[in-house]
C-alpha positions as CSV (number, residue, x, y, z in Angstrom):
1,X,70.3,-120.4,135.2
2,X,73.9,-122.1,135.5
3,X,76.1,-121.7,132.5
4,X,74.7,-123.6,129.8
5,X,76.7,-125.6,126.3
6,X,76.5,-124.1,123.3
7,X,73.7,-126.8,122.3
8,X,71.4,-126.0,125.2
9,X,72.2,-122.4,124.7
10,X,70.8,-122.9,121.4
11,X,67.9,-125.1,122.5
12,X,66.8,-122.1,125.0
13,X,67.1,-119.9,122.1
14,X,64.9,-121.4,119.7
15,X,62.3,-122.4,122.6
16,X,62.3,-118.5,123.7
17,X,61.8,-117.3,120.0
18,X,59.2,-119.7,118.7
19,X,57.4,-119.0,122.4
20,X,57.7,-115.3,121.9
21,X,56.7,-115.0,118.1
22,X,54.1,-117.3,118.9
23,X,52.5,-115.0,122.1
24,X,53.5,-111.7,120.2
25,X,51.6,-112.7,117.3
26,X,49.1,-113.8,119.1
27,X,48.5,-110.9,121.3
28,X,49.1,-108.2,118.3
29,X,46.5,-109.7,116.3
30,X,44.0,-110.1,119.4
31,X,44.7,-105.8,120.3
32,X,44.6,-105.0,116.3
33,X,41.2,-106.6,115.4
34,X,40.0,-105.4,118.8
35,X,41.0,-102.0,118.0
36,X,40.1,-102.2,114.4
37,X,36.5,-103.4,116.1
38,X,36.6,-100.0,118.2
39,X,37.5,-98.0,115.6
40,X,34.9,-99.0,113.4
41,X,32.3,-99.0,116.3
42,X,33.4,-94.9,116.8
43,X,33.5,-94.6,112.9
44,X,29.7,-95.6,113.2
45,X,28.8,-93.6,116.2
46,X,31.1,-90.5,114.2
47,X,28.2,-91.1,111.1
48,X,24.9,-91.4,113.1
49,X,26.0,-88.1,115.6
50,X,27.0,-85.6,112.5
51,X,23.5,-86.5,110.3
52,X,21.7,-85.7,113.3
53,X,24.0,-82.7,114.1
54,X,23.6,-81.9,110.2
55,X,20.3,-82.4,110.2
56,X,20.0,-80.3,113.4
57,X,22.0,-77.3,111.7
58,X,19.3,-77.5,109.0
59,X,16.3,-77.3,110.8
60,X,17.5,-74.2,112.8
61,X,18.5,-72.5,109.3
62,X,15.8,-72.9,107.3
63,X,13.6,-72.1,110.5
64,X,16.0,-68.6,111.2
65,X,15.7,-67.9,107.2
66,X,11.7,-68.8,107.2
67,X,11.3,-66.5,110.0
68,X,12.9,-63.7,108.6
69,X,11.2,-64.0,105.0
70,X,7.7,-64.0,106.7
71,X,8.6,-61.1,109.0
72,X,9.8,-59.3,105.8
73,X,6.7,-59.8,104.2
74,X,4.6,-58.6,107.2
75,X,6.6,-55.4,107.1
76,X,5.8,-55.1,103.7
77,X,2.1,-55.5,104.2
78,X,1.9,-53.4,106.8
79,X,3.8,-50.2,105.3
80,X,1.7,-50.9,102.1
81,X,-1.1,-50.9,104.0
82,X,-0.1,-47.6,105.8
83,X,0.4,-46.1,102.6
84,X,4.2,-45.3,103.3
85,X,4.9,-44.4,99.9
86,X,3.0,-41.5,101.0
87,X,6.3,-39.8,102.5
88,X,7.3,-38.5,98.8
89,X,4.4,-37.1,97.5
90,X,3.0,-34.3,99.5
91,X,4.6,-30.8,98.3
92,X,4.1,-29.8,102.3
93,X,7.5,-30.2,103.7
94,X,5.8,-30.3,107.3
95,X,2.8,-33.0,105.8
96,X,6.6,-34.8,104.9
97,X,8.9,-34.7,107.6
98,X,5.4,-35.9,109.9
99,X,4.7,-38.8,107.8
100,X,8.7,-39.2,107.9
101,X,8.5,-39.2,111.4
102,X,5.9,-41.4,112.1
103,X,7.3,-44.1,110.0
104,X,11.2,-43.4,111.1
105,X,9.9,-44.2,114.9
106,X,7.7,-47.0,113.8
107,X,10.1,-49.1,112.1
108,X,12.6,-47.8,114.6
109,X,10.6,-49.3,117.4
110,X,10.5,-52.8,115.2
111,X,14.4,-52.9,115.0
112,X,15.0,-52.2,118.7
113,X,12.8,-54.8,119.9
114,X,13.9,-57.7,116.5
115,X,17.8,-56.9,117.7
116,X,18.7,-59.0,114.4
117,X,18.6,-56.8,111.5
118,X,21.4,-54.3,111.1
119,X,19.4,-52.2,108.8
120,X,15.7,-51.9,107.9
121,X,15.0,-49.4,104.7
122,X,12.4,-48.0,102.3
123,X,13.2,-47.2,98.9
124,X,11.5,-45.5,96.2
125,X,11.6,-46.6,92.6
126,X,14.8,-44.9,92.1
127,X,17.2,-46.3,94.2
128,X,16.8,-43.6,96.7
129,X,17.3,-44.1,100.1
130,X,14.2,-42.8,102.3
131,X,13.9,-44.7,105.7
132,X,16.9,-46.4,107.1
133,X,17.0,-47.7,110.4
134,X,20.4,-48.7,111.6
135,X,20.8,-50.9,114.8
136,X,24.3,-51.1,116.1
137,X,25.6,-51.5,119.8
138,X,22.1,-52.7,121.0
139,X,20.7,-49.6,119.6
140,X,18.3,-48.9,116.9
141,X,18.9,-45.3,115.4
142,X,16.9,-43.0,112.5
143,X,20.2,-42.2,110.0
144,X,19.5,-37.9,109.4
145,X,17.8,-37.1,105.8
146,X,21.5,-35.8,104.8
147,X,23.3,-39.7,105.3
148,X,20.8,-41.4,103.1
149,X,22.4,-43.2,100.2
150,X,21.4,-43.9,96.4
151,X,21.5,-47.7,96.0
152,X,20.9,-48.0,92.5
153,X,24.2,-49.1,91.6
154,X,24.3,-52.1,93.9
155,X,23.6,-55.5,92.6
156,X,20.5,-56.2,94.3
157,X,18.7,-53.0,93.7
158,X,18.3,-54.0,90.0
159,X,16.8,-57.2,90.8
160,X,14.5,-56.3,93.9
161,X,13.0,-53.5,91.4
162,X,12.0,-55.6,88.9
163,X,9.8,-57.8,91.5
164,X,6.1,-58.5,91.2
165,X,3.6,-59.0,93.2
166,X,3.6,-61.6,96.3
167,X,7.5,-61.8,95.1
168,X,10.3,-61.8,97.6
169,X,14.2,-61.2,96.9
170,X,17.1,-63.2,99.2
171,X,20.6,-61.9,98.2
172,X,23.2,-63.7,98.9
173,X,25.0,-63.9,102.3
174,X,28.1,-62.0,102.2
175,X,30.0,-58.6,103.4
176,X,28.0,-55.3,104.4
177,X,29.7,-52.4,102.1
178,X,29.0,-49.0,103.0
179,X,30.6,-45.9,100.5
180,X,31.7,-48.3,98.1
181,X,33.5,-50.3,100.5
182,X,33.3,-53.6,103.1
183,X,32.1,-52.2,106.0
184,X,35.2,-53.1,109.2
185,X,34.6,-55.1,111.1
186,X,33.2,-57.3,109.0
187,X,29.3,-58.0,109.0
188,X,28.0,-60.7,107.6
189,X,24.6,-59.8,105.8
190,X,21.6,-61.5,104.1
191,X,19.4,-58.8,102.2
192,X,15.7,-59.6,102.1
193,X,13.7,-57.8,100.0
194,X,10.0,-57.4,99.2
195,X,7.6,-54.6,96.9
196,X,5.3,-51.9,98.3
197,X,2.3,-51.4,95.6
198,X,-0.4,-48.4,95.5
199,X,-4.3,-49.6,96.0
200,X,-4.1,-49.1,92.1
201,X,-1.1,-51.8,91.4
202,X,1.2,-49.8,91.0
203,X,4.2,-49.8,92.3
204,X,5.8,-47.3,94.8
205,X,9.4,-48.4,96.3
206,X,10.5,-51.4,98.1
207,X,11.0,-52.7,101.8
208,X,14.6,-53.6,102.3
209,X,15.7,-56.1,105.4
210,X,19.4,-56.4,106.2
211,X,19.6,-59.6,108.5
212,X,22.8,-59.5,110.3
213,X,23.9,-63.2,109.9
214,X,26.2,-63.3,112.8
215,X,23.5,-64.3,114.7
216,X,22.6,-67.2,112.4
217,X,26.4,-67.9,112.6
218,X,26.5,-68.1,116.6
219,X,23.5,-70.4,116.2
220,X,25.3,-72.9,114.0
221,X,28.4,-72.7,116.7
222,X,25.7,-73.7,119.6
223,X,25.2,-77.4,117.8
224,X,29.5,-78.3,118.2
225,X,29.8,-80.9,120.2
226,X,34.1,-81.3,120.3
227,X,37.0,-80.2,118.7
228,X,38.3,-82.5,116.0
229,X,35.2,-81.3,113.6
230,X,35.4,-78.7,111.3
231,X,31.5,-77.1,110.8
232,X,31.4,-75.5,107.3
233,X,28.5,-73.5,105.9
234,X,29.1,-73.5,102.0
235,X,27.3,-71.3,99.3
236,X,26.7,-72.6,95.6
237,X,30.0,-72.3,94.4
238,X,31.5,-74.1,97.2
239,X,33.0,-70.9,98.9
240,X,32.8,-71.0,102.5
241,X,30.3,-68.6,104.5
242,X,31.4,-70.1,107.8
243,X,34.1,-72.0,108.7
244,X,34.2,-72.9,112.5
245,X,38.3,-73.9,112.6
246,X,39.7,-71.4,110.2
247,X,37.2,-68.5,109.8
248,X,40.1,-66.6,108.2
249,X,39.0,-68.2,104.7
250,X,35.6,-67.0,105.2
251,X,34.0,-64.8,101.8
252,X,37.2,-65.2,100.0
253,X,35.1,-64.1,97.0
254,X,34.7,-61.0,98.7
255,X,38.0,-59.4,98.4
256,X,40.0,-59.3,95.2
257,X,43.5,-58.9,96.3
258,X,43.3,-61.9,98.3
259,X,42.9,-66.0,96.9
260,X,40.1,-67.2,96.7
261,X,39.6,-70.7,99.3
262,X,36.9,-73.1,98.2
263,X,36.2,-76.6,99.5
264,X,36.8,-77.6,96.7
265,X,40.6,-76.7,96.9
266,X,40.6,-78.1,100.6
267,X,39.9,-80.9,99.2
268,X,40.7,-81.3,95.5
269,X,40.7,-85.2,95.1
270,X,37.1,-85.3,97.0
271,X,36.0,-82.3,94.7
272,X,33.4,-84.6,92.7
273,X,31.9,-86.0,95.3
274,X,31.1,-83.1,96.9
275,X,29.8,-81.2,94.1
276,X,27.7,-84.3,93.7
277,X,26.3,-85.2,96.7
278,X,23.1,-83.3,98.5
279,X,23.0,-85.4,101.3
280,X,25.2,-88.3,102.3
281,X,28.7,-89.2,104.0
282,X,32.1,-89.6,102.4
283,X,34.6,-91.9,104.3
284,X,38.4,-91.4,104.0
285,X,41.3,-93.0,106.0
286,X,41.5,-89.8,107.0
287,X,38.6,-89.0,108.3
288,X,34.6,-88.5,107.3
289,X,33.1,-85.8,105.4
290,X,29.3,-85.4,106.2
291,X,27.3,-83.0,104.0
292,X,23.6,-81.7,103.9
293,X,22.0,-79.5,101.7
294,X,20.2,-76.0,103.3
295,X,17.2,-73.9,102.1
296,X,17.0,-74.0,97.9
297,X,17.7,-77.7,96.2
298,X,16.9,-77.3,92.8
299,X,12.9,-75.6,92.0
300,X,12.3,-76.4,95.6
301,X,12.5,-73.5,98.1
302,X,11.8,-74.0,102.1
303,X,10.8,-70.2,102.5
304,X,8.4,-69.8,99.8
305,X,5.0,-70.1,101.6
306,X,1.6,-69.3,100.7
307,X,1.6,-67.5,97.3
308,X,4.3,-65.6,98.0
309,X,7.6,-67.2,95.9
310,X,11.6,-66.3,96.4
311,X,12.8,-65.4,93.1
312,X,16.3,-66.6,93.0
313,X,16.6,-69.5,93.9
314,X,20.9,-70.1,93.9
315,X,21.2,-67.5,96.7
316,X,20.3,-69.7,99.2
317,X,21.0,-72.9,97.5
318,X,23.6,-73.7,100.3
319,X,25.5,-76.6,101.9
320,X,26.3,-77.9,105.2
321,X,29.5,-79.7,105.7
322,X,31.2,-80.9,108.9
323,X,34.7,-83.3,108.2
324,X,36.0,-85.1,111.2
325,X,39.4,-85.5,111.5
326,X,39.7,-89.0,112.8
327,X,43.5,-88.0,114.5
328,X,42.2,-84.9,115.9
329,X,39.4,-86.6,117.6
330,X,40.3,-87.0,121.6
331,X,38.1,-90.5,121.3
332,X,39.8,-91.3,118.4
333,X,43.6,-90.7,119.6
334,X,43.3,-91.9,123.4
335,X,41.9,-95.2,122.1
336,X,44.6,-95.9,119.6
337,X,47.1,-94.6,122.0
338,X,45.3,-97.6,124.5
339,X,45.9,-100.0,122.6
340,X,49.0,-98.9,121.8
341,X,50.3,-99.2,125.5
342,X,48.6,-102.6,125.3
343,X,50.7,-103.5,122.6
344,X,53.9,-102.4,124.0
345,X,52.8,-104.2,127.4
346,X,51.9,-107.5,125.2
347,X,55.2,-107.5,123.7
348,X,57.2,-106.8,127.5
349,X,54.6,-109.9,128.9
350,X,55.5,-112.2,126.0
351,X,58.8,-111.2,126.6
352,X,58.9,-112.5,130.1
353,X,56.7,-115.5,129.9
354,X,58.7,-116.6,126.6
355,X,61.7,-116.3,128.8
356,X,60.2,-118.8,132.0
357,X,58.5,-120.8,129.6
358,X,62.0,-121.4,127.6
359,X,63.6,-122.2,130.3
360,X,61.0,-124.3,132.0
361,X,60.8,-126.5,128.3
362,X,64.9,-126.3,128.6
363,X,64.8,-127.4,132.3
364,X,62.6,-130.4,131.0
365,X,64.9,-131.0,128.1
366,X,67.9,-132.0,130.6
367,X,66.1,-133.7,133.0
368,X,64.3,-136.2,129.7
369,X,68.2,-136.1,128.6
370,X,69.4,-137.1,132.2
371,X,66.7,-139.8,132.5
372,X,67.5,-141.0,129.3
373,X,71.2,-140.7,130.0
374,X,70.7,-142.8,133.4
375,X,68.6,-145.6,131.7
376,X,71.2,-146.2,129.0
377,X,74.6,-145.5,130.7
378,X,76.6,-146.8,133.8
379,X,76.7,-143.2,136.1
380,X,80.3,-145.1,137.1
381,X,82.1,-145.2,134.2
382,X,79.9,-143.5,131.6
383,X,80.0,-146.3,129.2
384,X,76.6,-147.6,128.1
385,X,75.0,-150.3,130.4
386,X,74.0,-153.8,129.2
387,X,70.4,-153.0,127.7
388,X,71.4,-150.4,125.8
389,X,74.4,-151.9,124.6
390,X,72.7,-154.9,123.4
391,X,69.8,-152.5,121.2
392,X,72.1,-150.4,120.0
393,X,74.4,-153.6,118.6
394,X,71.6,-155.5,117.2
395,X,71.1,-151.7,115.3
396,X,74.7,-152.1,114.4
397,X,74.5,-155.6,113.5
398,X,71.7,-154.5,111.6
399,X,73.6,-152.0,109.2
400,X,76.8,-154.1,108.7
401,X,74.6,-157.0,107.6
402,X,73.3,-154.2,104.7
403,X,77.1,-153.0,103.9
404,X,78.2,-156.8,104.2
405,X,81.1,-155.8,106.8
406,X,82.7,-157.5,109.4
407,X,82.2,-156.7,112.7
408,X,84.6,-158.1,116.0
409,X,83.0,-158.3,119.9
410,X,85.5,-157.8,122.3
411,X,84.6,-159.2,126.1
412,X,87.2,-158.0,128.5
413,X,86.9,-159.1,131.9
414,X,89.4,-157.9,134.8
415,X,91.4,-160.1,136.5
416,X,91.4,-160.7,140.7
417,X,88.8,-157.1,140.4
418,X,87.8,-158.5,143.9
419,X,91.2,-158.3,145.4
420,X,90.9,-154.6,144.8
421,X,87.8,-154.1,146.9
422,X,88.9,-156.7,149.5
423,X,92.2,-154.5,150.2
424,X,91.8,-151.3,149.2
425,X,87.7,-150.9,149.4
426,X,85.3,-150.0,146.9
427,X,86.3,-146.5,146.5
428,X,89.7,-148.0,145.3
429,X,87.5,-150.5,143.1
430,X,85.1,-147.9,141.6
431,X,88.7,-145.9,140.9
432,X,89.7,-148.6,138.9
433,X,86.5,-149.3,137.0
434,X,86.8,-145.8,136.3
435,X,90.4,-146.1,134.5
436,X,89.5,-149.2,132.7
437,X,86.5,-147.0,131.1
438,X,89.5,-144.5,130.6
439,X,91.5,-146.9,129.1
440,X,89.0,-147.9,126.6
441,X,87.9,-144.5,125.1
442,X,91.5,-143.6,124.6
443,X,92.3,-147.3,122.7
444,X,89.1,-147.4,120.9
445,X,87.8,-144.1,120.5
446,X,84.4,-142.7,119.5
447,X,83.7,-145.1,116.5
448,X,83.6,-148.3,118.7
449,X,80.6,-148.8,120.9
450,X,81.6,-149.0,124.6
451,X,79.6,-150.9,127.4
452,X,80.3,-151.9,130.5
453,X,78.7,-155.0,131.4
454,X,78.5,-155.7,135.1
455,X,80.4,-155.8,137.8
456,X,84.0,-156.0,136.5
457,X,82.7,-156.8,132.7
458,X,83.0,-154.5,129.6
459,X,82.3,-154.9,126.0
460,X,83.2,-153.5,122.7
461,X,82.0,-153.4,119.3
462,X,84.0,-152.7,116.4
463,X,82.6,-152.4,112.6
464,X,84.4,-149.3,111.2
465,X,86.9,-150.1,108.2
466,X,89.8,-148.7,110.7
467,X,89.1,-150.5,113.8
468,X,88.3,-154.1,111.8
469,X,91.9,-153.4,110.1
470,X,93.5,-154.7,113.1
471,X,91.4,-155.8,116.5
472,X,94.1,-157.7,117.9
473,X,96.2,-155.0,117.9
474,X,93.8,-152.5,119.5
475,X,93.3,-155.3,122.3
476,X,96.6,-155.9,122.8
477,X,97.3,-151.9,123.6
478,X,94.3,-152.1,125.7
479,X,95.9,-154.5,128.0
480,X,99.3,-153.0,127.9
481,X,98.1,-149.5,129.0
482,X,95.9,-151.1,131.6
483,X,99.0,-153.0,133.2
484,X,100.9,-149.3,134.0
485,X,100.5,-149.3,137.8
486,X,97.6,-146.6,139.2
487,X,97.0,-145.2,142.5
488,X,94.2,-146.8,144.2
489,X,94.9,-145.2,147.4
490,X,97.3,-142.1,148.4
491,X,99.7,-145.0,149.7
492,X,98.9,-147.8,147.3
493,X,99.8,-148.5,143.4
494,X,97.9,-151.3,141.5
495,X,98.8,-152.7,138.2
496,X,95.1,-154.2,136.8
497,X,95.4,-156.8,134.6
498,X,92.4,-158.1,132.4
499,X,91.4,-161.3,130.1
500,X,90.0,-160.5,127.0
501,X,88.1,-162.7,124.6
502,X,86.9,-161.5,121.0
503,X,85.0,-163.5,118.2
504,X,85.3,-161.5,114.5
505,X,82.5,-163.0,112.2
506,X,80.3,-161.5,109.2
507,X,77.3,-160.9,110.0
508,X,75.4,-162.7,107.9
509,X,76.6,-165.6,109.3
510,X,75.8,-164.5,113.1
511,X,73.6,-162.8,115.2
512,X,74.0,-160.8,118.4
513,X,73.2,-163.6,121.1
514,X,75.4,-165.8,119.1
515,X,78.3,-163.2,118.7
516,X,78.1,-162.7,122.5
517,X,78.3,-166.6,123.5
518,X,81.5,-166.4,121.4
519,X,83.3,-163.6,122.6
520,X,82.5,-165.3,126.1
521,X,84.0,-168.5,125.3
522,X,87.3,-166.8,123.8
523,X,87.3,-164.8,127.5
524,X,87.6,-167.8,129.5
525,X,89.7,-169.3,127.2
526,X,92.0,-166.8,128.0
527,X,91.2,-167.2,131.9
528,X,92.4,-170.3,131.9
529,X,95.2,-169.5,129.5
530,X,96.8,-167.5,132.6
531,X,94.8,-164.2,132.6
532,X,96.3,-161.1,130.7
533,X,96.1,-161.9,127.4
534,X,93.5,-162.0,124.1
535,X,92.0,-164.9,122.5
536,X,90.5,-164.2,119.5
537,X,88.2,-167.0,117.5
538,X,86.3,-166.6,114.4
């Protein structure tokens, strides 16, 4: 663009920034709802994928935990039915160690081809260890007569000895501890537990199935689909059994000298809802919590089946939660970084069309103004032409007719103008029109309304306070400075001269055709007065 004014400068400006806020606006509000749209849509698709994962997890849980209870059961059958209880009552120590031996290898042989449970034991009625079958490094060993424990102290013994009949015991899932202590590494374990009664109804000592629940663990890890979701496994009192991302806070309860991590303190201000909800979703801006309960929910237990019942049913009342982290998701953060770059490229493109746009509207603006300037002006002289001159007078006419002022029409007409362009040619004549416009702005000034006729014929119209003070005057300077000499040509002066008729009149006693007839009736009077001189007639 060539250098602009300062008022087309400001034109552009205010074009450019009403343009710009206008497409800016425009396209932010088109990219936000459109991502707020996609968001929402992956929000939905986020719900529908974790219930089914959820619900998924579940199924394979229950069936895992079903599994093991009925295989617990069968092992308790069959030992009862082999009379296993057998092994402590014959005072023949080689009656003993055969019947130890045939049951050490038999249940041997079922842990070696299970590969699941870490150990498989038979109590008696005391607590004391008689059978244990311990399967570690793909290996299923007999542990010697002089390793066997008394378990009567732990937790469990106390309850699986005072089952009944077609009872079964589930502990809860926590730590192994062996020798008072958890076992390193850490082995997660789920103790299943069922009676072994005499053909009388008596009975003799209990079945005991440690389930290593790493394996249910790895299962749970098969169902992930992507990072950015946090699997939990949660037991009644909201403390976590498995936590995919952060494992570290795994059976917090389990260690004394260590806090305690629950959900709960995870998330403290969604605490409520959690403890509330057995199956549902929970949306934040931060992302969605999805929870389902496993096994137990309230009197009703999956793994109870024919007439054989769990007794506790709080061990396996657990729950599965997964929480999405809506920024963590690579869905999620590429299609808000998208739209992002959209943004930024909106804002660059509104930028730049804002920019030709502006300066196609200013480009317009002059060329309206130059058109406008053309029809109303003489490109000569600049003065206003004849048309223009007479609207904007009868406007003028107009308001001093409201104010009751006087107004004064001055005709000026220059005298032997053809001489000029007979001599000197019509360069030398359009030089001179061009000083007589000169002439006039100086005498005159802004306030006066300036016209040039015709040919060699101008006009003026005075109404301000200071120019009616004293028209005569004002002409008579005008044709003073006009008679200094001016150089037509580099070799030629010229001294114009002009006649100059006026008519001063209120004007609500005139009108514009009338005030012109005048003003050209006291021009010819001075014509034929001599030339170079004012007439003025009221």
């Amino acid at each position: 663009m060539n250098k602009l004014t300062l008022s087309e400068f400001k034109f552009f400006c205010t074009r450019f920034m009403l343009t710009f806020t206008l497409l800016v606006s425009v396209s932010l509000v088109i990219f936000y709802y459109d991502s707020i749209s996609e968001v929402e849509t992956k929000k939905s698709n986020v719900k529908v994928q974790q219930a089914a994962l959820l619900e998924g997890k579940k199924e394979y849980i229950e069936w895992v935990m079903g599994s093991v209870v009925k295989e617990t059961v069968l092992l308790s059958d069959i030992l009862a039915q082999q009379q296993i209880y057998r092994v402590h009552e014959p005072d023949n120590n080689q009656t003993k160690a055969r019947l130890l031996d045939k049951f050490n290898h038999a249940l041997k042989i079922v842990s070696q081809r299970k590969m699941i449970y870490d150990q498989i034991r038979y109590l008696d009625t005391n607590g004391n260890e008689i059978i244990r079958i311990n399967y570690k490094q793909d290996l299923a060993t007999i542990v010697p007569t002089t390793e066997l424990q008394n378990k009567s102290d732990r937790y469990y013994f106390s309850e699986i000895i005072a089952l009944t009949s077609k009872q079964i015991y589930i502990s809860p899932l926590d730590l192994n501890i062996e020798y008072d202590g958890i076992e390193i590494p850490f082995k997660p374990v789920i103790r299943l537990a069922s009676p072994i009664f005499d053909s009388a109804g008596k009975k003799r000592g209990i079945v005991v199935v440690n389930y290593r629940a790493s394996y249910l663990m790895d299962g749970l890890e098969l169902f992930n689909l992507n990072s950015g979701t946090n699997y939990m496994l949660l037991n009644k009192d909201g403390y976590f059994l498995f936590n995919d991302l952060y494992p570290e806070l795994e059976f917090s309860f389990m260690f004394k000298d260590k806090p305690t991590h629950t959900i709960y303190s995870q998330f403290p201000e969604l605490a409520g809802q959690i403890q509330s909800i057995n199956s549902g979703q929970i949306e934040t801006d931060q992302g969605l919590m999805t929870i389902e309960s496993v096994g137990a929910l309230g009197c009703i237990n999956p793994y109870c089946f024919q007439q054989f019942h769990v007794t506790d049913n709080d061990s396996t009342a657990w729950k599965l939660v997964s929480y999405t982290a809506f920024d963590k998701r690579l869905d999620f953060t590429d299609s808000l970084a998208l739209h992002h770059s959209l943004m930024r490229l909106g804002v660059l493109l509104s930028l730049v069309l804002s920019f030709f746009m502006a300066r196609y509207q200013l480009r317009l603006h002059l060329d309206i103004q130059r058109i406008n300037y053309l029809a109303n002006n003489d490109d000569l002289t600049n003065l206003v032409n004849r048309r223009a001159f007479q609207s904007q007078a009868e406007e003028t006419l107009k308001a001093a007719q409201e104010s009751k002022r006087h107004v004064c029409l001055i005709y000026i007409d220059l005298d032997n103008f053809k001489a000029i362009n007979d001599n000197y040619g019509h360069a030398a004549g359009d030089k001179a029109l061009q000083h007589v416009a000169m002439i006039m702005n100086k005498v005159f000034g802004s306030e006066a309304l300036l016209a040039r006729l015709g040919g060699d014929e101008f006009a003026v119209l005075l109404n301000s306070d200071k120019q009616m003070s004293n028209p005569q005057q004002l002409s008579e300077s005008l044709l003073k400075r006009l008679r200094y000499p001016i150089s037509v040509t580099p070799e030629h002066d010229f001294r114009i001269s002009a006649s100059v008729g006026a008519c001063i009149c209120s004007c609500q006693q005139t009108n514009l055709e009338s005030l012109m007839h005048k003003a050209d009736l006291a021009m010819y009077q001075a014509k034929r007065a001599g030339k170079n001189r004012c007439v003025f007639i009221e």
